[in-house]
mmCIF file as gemmi writes it, N, C-alpha and C atoms, coordinates in Angstrom:
data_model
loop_
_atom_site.group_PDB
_atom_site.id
_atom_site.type_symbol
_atom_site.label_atom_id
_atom_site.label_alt_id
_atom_site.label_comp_id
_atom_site.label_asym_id
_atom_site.label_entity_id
_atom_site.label_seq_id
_atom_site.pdbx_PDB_ins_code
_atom_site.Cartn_x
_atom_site.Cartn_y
_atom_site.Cartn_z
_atom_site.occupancy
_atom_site.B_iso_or_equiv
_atom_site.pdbx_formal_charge
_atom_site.auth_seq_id
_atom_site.auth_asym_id
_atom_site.pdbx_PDB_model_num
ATOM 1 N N . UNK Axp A 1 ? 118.612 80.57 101.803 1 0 ? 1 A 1
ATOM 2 C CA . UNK Axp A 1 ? 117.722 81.04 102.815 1 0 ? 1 A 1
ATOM 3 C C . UNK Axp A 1 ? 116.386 80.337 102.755 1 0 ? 1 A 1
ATOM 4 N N . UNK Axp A 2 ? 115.757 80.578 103.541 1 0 ? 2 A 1
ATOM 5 C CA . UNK Axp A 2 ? 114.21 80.132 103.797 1 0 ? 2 A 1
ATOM 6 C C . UNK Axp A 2 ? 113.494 80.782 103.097 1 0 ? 2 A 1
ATOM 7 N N . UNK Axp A 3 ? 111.911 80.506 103.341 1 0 ? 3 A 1
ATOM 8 C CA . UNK Axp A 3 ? 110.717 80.979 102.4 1 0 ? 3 A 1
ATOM 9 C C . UNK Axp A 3 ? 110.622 82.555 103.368 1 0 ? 3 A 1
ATOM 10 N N . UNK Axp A 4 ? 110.333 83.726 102.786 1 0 ? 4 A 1
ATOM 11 C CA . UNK Axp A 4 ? 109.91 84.741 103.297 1 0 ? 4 A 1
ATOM 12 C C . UNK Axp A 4 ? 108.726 84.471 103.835 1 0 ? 4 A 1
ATOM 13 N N . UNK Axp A 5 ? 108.735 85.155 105.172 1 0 ? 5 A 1
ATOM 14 C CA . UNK Axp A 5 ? 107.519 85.066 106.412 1 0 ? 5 A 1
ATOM 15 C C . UNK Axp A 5 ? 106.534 86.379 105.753 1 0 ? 5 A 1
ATOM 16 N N . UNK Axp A 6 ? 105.216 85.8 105.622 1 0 ? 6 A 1
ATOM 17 C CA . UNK Axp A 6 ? 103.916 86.746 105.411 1 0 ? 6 A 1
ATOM 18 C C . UNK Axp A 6 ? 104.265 88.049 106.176 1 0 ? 6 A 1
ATOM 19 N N . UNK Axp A 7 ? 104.401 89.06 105.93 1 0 ? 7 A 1
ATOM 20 C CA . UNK Axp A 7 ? 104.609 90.491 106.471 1 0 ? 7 A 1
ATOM 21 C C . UNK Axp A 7 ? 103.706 91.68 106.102 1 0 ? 7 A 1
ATOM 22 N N . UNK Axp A 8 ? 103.108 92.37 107.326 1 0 ? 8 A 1
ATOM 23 C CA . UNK Axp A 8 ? 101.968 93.392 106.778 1 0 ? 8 A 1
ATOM 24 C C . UNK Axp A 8 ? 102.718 94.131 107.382 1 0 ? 8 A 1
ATOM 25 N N . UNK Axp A 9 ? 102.515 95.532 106.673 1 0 ? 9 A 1
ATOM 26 C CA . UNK Axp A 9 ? 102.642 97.175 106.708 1 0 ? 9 A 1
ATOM 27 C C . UNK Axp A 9 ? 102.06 97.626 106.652 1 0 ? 9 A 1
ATOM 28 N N . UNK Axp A 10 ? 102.219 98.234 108.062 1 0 ? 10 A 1
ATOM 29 C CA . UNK Axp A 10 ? 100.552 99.757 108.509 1 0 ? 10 A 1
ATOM 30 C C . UNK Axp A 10 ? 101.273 101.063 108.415 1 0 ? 10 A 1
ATOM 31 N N . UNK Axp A 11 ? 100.956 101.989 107.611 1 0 ? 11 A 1
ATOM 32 C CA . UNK Axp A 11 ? 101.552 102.93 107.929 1 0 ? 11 A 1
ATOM 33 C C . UNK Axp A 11 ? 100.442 104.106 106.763 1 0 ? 11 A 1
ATOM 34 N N . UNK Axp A 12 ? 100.136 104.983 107.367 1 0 ? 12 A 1
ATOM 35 C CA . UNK Axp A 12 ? 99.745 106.191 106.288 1 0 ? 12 A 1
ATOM 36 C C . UNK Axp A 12 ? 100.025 106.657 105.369 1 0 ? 12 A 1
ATOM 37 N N . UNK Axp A 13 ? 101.343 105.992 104.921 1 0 ? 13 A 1
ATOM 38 C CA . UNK Axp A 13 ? 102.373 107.238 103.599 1 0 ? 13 A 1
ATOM 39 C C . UNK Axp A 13 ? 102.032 106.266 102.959 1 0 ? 13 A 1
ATOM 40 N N . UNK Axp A 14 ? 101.387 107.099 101.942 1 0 ? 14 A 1
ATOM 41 C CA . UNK Axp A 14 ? 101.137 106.738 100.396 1 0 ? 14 A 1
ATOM 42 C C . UNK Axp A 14 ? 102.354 106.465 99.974 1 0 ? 14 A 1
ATOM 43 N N . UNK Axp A 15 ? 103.222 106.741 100.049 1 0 ? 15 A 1
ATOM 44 C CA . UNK Axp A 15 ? 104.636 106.508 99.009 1 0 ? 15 A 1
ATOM 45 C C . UNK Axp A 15 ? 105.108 105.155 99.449 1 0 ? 15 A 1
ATOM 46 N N . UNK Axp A 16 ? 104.889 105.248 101.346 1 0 ? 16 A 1
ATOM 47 C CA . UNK Axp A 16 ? 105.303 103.915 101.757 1 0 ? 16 A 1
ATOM 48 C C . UNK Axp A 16 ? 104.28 102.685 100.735 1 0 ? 16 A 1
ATOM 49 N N . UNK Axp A 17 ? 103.418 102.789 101.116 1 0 ? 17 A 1
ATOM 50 C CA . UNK Axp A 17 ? 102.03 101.807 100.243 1 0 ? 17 A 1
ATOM 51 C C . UNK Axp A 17 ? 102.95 101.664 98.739 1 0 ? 17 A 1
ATOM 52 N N . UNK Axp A 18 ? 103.089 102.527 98.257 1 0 ? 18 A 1
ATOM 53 C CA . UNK Axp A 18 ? 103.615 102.349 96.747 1 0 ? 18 A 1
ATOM 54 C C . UNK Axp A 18 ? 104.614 101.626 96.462 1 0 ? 18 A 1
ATOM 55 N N . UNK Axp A 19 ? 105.746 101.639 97.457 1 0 ? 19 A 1
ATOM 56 C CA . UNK Axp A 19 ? 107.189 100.907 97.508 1 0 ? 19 A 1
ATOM 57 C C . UNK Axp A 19 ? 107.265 99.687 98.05 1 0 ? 19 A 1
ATOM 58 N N . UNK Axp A 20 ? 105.93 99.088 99.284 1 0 ? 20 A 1
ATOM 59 C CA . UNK Axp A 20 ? 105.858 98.187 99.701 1 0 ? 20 A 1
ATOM 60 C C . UNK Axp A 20 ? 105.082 97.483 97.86 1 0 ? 20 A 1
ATOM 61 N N . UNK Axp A 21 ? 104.533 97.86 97.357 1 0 ? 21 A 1
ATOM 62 C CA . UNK Axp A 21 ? 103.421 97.292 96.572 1 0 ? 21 A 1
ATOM 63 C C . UNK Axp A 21 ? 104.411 97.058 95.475 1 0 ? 21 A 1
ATOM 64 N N . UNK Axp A 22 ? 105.297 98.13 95.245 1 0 ? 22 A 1
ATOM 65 C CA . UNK Axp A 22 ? 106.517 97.392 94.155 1 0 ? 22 A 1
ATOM 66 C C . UNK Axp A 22 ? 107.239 96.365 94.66 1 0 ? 22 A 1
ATOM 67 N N . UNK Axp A 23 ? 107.932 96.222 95.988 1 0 ? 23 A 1
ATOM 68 C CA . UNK Axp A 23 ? 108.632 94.953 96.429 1 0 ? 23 A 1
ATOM 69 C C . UNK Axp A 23 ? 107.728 93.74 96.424 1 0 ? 23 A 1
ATOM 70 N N . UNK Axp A 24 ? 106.662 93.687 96.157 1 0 ? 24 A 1
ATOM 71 C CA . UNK Axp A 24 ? 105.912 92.832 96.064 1 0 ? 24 A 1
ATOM 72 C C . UNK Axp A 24 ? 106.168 92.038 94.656 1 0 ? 24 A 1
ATOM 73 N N . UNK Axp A 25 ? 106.618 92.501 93.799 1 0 ? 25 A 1
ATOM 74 C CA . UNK Axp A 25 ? 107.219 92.119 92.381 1 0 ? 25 A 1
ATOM 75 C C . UNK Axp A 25 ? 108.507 90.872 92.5 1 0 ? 25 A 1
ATOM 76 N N . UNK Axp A 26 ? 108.972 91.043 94.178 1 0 ? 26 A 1
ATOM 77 C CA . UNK Axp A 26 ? 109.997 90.463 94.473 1 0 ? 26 A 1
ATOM 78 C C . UNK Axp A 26 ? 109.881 89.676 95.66 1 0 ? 26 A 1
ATOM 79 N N . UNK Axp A 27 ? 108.899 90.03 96.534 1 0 ? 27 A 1
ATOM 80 C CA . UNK Axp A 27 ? 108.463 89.222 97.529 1 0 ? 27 A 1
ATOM 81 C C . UNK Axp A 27 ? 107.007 89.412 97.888 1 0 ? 27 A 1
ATOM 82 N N . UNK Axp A 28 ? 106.304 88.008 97.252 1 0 ? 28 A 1
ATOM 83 C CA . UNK Axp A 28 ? 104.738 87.845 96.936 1 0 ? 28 A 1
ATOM 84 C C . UNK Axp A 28 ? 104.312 88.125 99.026 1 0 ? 28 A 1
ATOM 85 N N . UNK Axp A 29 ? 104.761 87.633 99.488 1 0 ? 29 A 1
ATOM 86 C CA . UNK Axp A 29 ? 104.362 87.669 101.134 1 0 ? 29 A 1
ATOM 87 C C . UNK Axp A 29 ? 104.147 89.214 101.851 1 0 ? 29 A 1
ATOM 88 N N . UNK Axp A 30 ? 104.678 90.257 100.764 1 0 ? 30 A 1
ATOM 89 C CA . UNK Axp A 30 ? 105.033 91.86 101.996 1 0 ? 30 A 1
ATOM 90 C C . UNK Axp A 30 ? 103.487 92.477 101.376 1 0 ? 30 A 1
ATOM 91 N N . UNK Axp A 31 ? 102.637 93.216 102.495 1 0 ? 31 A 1
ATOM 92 C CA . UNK Axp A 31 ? 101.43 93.802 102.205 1 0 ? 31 A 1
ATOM 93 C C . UNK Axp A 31 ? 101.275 94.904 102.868 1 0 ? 31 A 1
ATOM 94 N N . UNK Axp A 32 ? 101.147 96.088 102.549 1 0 ? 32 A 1
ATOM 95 C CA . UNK Axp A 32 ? 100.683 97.131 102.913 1 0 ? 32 A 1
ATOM 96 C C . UNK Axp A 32 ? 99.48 98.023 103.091 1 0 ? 32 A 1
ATOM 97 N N . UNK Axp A 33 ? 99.403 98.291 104.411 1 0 ? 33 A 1
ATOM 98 C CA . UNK Axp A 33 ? 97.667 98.535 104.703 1 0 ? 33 A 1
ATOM 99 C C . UNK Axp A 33 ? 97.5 100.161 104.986 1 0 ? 33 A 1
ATOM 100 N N . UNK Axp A 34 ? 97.155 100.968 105.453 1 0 ? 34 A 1
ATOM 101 C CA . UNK Axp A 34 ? 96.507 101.524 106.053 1 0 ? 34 A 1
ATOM 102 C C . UNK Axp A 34 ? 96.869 101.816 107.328 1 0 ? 34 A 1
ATOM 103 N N . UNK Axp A 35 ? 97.55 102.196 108.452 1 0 ? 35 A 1
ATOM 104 C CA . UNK Axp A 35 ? 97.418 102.844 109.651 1 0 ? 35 A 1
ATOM 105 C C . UNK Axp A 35 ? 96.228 102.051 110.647 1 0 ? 35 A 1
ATOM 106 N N . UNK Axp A 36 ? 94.722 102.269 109.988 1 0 ? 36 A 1
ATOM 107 C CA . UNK Axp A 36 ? 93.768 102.336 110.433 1 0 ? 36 A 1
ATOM 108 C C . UNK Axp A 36 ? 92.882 100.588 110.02 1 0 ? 36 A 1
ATOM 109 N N . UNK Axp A 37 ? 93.972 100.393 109.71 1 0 ? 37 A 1
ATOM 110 C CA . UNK Axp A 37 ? 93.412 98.539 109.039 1 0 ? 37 A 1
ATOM 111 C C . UNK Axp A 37 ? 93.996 97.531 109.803 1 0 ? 37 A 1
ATOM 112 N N . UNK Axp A 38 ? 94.171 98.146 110.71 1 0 ? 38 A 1
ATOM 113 C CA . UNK Axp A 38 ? 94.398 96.954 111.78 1 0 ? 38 A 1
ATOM 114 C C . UNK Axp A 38 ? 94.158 95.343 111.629 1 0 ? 38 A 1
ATOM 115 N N . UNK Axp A 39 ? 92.491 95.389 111.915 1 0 ? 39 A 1
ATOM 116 C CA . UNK Axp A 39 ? 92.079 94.008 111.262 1 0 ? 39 A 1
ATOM 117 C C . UNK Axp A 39 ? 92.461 93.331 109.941 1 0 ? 39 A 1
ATOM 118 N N . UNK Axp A 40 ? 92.567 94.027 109.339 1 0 ? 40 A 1
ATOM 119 C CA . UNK Axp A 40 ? 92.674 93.724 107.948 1 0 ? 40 A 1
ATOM 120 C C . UNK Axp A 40 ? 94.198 92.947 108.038 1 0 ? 40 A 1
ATOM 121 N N . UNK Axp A 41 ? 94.913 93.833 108.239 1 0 ? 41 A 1
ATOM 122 C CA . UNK Axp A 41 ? 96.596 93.39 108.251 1 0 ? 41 A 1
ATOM 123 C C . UNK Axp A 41 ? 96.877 91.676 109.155 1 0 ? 41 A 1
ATOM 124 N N . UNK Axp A 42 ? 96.186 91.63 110.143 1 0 ? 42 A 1
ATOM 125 C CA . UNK Axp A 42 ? 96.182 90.611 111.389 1 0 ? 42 A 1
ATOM 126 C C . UNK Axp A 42 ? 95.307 89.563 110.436 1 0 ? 42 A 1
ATOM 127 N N . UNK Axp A 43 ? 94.309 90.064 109.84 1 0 ? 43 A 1
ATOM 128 C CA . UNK Axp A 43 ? 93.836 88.718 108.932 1 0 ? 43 A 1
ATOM 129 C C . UNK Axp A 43 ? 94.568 88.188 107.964 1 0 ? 43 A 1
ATOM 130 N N . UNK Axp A 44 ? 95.39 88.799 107.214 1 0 ? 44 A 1
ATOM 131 C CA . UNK Axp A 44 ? 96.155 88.831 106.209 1 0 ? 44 A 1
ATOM 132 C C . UNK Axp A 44 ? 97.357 87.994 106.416 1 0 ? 44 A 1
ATOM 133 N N . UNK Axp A 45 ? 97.59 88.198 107.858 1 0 ? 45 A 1
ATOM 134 C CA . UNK Axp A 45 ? 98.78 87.439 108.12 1 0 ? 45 A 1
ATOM 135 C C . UNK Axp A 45 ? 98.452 86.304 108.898 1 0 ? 45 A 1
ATOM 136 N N . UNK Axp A 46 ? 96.829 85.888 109.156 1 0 ? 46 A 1
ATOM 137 C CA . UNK Axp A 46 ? 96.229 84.577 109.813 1 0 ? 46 A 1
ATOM 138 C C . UNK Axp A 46 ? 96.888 84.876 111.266 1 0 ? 46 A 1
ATOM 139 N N . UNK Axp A 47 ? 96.614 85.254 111.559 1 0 ? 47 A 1
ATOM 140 C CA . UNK Axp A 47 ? 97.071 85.452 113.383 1 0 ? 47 A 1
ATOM 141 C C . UNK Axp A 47 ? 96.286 84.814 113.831 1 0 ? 47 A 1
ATOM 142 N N . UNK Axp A 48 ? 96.328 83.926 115.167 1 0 ? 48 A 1
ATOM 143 C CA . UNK Axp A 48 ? 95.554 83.407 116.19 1 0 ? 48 A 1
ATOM 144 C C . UNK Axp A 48 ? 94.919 84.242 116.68 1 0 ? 48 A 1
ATOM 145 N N . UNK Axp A 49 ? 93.888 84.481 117.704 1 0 ? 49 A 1
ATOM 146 C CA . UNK Axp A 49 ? 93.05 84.944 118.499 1 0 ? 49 A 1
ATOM 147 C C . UNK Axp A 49 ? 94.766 85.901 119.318 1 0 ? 49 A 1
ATOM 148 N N . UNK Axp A 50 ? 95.325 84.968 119.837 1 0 ? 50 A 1
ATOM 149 C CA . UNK Axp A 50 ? 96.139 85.137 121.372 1 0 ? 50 A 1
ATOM 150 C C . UNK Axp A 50 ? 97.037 86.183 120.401 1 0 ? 50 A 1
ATOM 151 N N . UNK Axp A 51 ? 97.634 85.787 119.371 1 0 ? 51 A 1
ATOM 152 C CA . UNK Axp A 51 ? 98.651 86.559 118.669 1 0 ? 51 A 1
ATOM 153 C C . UNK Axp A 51 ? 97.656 88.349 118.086 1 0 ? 51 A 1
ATOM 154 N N . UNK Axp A 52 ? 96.985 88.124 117.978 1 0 ? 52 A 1
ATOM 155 C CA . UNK Axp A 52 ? 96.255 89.034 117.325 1 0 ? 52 A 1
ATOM 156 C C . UNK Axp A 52 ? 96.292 90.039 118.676 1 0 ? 52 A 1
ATOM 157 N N . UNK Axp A 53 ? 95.748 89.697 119.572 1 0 ? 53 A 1
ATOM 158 C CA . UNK Axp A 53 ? 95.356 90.872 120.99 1 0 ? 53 A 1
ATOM 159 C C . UNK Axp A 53 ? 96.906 90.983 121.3 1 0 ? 53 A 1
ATOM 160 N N . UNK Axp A 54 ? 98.15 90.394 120.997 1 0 ? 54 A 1
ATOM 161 C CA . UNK Axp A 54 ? 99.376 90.576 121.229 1 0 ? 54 A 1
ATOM 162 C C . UNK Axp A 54 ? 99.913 91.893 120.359 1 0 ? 54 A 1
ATOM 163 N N . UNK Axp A 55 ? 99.386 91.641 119.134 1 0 ? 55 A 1
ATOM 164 C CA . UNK Axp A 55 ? 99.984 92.53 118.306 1 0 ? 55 A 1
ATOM 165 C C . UNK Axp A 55 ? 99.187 93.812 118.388 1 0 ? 55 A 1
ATOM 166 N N . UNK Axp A 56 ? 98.202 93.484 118.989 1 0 ? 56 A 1
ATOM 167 C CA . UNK Axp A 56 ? 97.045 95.184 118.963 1 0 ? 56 A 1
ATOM 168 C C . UNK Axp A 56 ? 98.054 95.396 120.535 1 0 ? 56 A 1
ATOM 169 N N . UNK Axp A 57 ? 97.953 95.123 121.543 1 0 ? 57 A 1
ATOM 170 C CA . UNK Axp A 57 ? 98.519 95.208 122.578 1 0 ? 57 A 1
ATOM 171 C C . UNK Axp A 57 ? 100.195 95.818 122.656 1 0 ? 57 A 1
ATOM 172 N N . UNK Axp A 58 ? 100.807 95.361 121.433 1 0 ? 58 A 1
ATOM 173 C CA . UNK Axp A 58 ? 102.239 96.143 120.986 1 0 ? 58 A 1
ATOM 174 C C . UNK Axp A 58 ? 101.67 97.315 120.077 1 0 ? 58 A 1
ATOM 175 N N . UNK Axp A 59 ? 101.13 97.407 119.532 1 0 ? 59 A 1
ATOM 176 C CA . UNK Axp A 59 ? 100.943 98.975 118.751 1 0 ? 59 A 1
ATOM 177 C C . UNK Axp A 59 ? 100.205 99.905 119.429 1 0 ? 59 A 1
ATOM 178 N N . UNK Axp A 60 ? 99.215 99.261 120.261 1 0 ? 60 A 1
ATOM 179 C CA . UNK Axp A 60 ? 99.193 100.624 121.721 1 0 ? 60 A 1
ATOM 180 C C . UNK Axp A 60 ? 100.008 100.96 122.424 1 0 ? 60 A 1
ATOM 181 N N . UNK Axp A 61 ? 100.985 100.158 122.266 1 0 ? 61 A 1
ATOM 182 C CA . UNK Axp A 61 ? 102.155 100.431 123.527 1 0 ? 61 A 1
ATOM 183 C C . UNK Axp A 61 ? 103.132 100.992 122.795 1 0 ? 61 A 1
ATOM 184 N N . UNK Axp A 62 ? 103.3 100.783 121.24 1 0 ? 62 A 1
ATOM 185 C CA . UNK Axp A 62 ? 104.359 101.92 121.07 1 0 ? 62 A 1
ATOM 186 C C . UNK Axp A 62 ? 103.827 102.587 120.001 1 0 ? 62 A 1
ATOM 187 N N . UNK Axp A 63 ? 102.728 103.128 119.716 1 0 ? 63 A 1
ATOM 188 C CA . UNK Axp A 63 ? 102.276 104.067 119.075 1 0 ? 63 A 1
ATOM 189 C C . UNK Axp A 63 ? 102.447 105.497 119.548 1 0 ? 63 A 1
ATOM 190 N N . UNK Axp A 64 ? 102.801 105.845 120.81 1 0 ? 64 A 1
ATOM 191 C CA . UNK Axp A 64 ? 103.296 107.098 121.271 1 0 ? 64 A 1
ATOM 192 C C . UNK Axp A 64 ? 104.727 107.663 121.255 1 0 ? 64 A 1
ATOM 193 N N . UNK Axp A 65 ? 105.158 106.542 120.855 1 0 ? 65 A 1
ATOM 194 C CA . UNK Axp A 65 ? 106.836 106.524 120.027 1 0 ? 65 A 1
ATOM 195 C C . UNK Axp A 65 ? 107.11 106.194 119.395 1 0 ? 65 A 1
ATOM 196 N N . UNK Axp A 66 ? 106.265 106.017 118.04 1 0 ? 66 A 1
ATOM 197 C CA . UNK Axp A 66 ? 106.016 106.615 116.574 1 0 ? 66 A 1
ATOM 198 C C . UNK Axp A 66 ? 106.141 107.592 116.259 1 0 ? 66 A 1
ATOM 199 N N . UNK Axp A 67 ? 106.89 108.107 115.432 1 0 ? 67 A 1
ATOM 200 C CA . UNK Axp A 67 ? 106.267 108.968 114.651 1 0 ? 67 A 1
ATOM 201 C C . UNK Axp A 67 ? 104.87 109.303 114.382 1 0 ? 67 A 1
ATOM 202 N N . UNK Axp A 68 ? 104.339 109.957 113.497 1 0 ? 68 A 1
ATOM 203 C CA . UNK Axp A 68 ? 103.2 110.272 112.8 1 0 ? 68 A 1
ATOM 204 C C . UNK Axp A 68 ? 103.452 109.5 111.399 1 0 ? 68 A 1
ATOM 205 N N . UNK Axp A 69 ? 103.926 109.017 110.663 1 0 ? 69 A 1
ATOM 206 C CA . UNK Axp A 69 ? 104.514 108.943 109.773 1 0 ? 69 A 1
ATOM 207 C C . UNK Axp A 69 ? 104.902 107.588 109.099 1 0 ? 69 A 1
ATOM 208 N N . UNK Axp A 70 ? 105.802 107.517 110.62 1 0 ? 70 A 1
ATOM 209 C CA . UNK Axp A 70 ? 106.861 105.93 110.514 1 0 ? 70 A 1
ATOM 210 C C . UNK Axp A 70 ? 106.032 104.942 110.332 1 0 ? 70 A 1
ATOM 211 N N . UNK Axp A 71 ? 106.161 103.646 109.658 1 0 ? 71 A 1
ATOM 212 C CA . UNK Axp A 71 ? 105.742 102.717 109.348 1 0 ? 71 A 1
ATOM 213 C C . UNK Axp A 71 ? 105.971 101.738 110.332 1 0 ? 71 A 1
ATOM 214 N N . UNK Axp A 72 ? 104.987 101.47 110.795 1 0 ? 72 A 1
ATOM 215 C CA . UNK Axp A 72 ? 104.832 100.33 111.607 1 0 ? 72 A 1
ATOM 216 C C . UNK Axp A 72 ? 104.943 98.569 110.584 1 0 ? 72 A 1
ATOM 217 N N . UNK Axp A 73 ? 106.029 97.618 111.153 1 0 ? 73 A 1
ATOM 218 C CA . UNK Axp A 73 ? 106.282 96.432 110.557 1 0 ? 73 A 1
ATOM 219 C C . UNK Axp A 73 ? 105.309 95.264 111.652 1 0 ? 73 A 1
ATOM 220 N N . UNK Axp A 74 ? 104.663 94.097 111.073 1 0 ? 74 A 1
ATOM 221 C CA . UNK Axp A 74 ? 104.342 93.093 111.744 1 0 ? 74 A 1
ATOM 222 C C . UNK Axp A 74 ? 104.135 91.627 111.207 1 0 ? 74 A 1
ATOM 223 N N . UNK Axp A 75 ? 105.538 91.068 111.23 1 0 ? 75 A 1
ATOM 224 C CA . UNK Axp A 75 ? 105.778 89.717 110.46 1 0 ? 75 A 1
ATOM 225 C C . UNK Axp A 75 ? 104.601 88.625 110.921 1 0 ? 75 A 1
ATOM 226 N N . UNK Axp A 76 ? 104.53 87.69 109.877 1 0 ? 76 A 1
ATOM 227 C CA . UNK Axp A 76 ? 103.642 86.591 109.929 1 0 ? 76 A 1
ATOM 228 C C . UNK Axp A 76 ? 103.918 86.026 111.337 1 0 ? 76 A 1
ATOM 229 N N . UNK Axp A 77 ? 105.035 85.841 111.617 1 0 ? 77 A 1
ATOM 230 C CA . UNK Axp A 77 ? 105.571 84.786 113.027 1 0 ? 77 A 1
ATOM 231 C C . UNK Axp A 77 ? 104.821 84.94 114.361 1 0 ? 77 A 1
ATOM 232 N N . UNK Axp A 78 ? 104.114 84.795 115.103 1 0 ? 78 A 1
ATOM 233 C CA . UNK Axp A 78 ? 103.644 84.902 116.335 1 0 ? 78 A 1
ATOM 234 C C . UNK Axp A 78 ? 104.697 85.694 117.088 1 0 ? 78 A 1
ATOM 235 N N . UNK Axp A 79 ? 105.97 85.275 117.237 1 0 ? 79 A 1
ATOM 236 C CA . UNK Axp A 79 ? 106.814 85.621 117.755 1 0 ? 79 A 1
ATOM 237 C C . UNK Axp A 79 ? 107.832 87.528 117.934 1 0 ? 79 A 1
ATOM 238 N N . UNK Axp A 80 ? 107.623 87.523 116.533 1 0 ? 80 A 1
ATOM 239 C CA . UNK Axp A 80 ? 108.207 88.705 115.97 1 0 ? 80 A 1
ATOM 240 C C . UNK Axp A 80 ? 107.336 90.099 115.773 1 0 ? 80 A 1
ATOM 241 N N . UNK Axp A 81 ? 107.58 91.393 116.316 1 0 ? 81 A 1
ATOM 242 C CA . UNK Axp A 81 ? 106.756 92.203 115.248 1 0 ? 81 A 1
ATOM 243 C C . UNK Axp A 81 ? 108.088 93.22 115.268 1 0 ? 81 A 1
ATOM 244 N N . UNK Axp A 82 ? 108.368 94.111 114.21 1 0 ? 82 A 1
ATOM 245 C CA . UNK Axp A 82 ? 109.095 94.856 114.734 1 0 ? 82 A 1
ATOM 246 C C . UNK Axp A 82 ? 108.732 96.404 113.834 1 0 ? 82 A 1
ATOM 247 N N . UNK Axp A 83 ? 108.817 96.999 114.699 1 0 ? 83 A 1
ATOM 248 C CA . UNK Axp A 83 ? 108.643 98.887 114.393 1 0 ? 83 A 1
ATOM 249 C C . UNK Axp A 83 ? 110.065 99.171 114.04 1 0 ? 83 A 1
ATOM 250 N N . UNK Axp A 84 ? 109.493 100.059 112.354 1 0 ? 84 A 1
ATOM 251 C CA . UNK Axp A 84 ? 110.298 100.794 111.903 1 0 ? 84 A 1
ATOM 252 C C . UNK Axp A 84 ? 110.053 102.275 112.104 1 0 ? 84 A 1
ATOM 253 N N . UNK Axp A 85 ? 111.809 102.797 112.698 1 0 ? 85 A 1
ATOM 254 C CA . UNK Axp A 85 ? 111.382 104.253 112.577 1 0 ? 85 A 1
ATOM 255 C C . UNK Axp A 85 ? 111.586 104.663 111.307 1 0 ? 85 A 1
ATOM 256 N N . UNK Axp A 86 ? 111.1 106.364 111.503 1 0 ? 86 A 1
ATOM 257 C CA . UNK Axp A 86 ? 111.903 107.067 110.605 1 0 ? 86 A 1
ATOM 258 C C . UNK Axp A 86 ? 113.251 107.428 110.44 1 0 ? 86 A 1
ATOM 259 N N . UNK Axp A 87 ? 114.043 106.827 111.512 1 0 ? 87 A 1
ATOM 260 C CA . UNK Axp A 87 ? 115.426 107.457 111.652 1 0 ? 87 A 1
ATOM 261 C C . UNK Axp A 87 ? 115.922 105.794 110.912 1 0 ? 87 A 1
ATOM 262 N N . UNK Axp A 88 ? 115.424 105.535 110.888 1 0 ? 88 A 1
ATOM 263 C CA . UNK Axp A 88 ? 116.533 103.838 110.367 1 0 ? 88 A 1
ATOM 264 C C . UNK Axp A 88 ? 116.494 102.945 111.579 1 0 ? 88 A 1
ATOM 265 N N . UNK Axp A 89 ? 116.45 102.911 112.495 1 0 ? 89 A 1
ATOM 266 C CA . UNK Axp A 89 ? 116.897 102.324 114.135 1 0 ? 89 A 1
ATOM 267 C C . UNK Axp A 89 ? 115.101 101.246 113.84 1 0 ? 89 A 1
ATOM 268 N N . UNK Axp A 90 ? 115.895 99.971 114.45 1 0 ? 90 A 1
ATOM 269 C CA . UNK Axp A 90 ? 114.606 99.165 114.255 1 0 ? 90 A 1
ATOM 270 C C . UNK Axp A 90 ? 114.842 98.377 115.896 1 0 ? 90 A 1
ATOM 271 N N . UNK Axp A 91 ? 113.177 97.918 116.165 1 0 ? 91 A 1
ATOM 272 C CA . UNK Axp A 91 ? 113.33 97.425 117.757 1 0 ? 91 A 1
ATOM 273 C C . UNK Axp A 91 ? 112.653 95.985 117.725 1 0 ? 91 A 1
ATOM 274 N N . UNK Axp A 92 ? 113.266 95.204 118.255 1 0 ? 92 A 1
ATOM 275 C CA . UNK Axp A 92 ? 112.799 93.567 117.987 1 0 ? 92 A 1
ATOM 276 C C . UNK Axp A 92 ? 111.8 93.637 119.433 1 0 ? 92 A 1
């Protein structure tokens, strides 16, 4: 396989933060933020200007079909972000 793509995780659950921060033992690229660290996560993963208002522009749009809870995913790639629910079901 290829090199793992830079990947940030927004999500509120402490436990999530904890399990992302252990896979990190195994993949140096996965980072977990905060809900509320928006910026932080989009810097982390070097986003462009255009990619950055893309990815704020997808988490307003499906932050009302979130959970409270569920962990929001957003890979390094310009291309990709994808939301994890809580049920397992993931949306490209």
């Amino acid at each position: 396989g290829g090199q793992p793509s830079r990947t940030a995780i927004m999500t509120d659950s402490v436990i999530t933060r904890g399990v992302v921060t252990a896979l990190r033992w195994f993949n140096r690229e996965v980072k977990a933020f905060r809900a509320r660290d928006f910026e932080a996560a989009v810097g982390y993963l070097g986003l462009s200007a255009n990619a950055t208002d893309a990815a704020r522009l997808f988490v307003s749009e499906t932050q009302a079909e979130l959970l409270k809870d569920a962990p929001l995913l957003i890979t390094g790639t310009e291309k990709s972000a994808v939301v994890a629910e809580s049920n397992g079901n993931t949306q490209n």
